[in-house]
N, C-alpha and C positions, 0 to 999 in steps of 0.2 A: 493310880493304883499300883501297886506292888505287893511281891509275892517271891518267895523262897523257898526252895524245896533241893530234895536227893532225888539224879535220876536213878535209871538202872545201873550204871556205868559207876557211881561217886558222888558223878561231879555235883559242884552245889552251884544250882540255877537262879541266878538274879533276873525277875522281869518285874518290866514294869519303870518305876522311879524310885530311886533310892532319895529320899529328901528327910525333912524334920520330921513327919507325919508317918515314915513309914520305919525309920531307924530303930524303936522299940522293938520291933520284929526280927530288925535283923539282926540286933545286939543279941535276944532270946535264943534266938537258931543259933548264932555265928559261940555263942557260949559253952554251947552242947558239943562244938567240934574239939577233939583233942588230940587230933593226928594229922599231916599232911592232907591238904584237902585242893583241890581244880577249883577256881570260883569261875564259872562260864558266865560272862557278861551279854553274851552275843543277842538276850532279849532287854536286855538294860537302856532304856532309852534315857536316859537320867541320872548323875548323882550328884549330891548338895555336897558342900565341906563336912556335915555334921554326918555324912554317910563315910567318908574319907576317913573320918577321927574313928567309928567303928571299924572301919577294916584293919587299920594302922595297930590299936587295941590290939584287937586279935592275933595279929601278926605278933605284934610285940612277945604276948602271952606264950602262941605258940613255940617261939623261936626260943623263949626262955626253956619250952619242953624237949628242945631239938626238932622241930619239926616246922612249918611254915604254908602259906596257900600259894599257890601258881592260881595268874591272871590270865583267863585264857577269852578268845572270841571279845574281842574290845573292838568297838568302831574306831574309825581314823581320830575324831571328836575326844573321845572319851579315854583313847589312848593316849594324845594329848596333855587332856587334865590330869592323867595319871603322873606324866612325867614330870608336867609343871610342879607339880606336890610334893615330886622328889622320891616315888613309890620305885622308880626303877632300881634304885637303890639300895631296899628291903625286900623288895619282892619278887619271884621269878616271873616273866612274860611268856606265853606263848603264842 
């Protein structure tokens, strides 16, 4: 299951699995954003490569706007996979 959403705050909340199954969703959402945005991972217990390739997208899109997402609350795991991918690179951490 997975699920995407604005809290109070901005930030945009990833729970759940980010995999094949739920990537339509997030493509949908992650499309609507057009300004700097928090992606809080911290209920994220999951993501596939095919979740990777939307975020990377986004990023791309945004940065071409002047703008970009901060990776925030990542588990040790998933922080990780993020580096392996080479995300440190394009993306800010916190």
């Amino acid at each position: 299951m997975f699920s995407i959403e604005t809290d109070e705050s901005g930030s945009i909340i990833l729970l759940g699995r980010l995999d094949a199954a739920s990537v339509p969703v997030a493509r949908e959402f992650l499309a609507e954003v057009t300004t700097s945005a928090r992606l809080d991972f911290s209920g994220l217990d999951y993501i596939a490569s095919v979740g990777l390739g939307v975020l990377a997208a986004t990023q791309r899109r945004l940065m071409d706007e002047g703008a970009g997402l901060t990776l925030a609350g990542l588990s040790p795991h998933l922080h990780e996979v993020l580096s392996l991918a080479g995300f440190e690179g394009i993306f800010a951490f916190e």
